[in-house]
N, C-alpha and C positions, 0 to 999 in steps of 0.2 A: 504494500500500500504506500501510496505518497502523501505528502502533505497536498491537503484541499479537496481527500476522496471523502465520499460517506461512508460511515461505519453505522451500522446500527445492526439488533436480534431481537428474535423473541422469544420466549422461555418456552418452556412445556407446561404442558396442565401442574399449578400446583408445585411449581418449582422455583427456585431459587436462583436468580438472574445474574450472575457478576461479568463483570467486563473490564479486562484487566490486560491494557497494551503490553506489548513489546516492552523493552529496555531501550529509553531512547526516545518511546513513541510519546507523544500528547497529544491527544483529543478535549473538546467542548463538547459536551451532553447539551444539548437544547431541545429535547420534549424525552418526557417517559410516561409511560401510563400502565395501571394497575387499579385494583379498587382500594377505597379509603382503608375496608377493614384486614385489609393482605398487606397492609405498611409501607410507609413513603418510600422513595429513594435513598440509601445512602452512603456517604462516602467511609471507605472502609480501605482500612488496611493489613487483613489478615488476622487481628485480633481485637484490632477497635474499630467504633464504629460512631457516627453523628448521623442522625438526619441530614439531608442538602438540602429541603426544602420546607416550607412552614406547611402548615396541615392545613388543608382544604377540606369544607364539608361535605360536597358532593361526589356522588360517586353511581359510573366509574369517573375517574379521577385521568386530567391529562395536566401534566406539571410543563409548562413552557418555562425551561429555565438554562441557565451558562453552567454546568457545572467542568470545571477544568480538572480532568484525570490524568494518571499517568500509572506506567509499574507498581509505584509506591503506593499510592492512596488512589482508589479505583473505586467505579459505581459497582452496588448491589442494590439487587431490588428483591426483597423478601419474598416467598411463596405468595399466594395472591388466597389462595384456596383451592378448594375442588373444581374443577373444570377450569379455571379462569387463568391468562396470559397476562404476563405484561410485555414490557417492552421500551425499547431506549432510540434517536437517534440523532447524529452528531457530526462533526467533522474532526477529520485528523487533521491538527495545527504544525506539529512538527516530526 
């Protein structure tokens, strides 16, 4: 991949979304979506973890947001539940 392609995926039923470049790589996250009650986006680093984004009420839930990843600290997006996807997409910066 090069700088200025899109990246983006989408999970499986009820799974756990991480997206975690190369060594080297940075990406911009600008939308993901999930429902409210399957938990927001967040940036993680293999053992820790924040929100990236403030909690919206409705749902399902689309978060228009910059969130700037790399190796080190990378999106996850929590299980959603039974049957239900989410999903992430973005550009590679560098």
């Amino acid at each position: 991949m090069a700088v200025g392609d899109v990246v983006n995926g989408i999970s499986g039923a009820n799974a756990i979304l991480d997206f975690q470049p190369a060594a080297g790589v940075e990406c911009v996250i600008t939308c993901t979506w999930g429902l409210l009650a399957g938990g927001q986006p967040l940036l993680y680093n293999g053992s820790n973890q924040t929100n990236a984004v403030n909690t919206a009420t409705e749902s399902p839930l689309y978060w228009n947001v910059k969130i700037f990843i790399n190796n080190t600290n990378y999106l996850r997006i929590p299980a959603q539940g039974a049957g239900t996807r989410s999903g992430y997409t973005g550009l590679q910066i560098k």
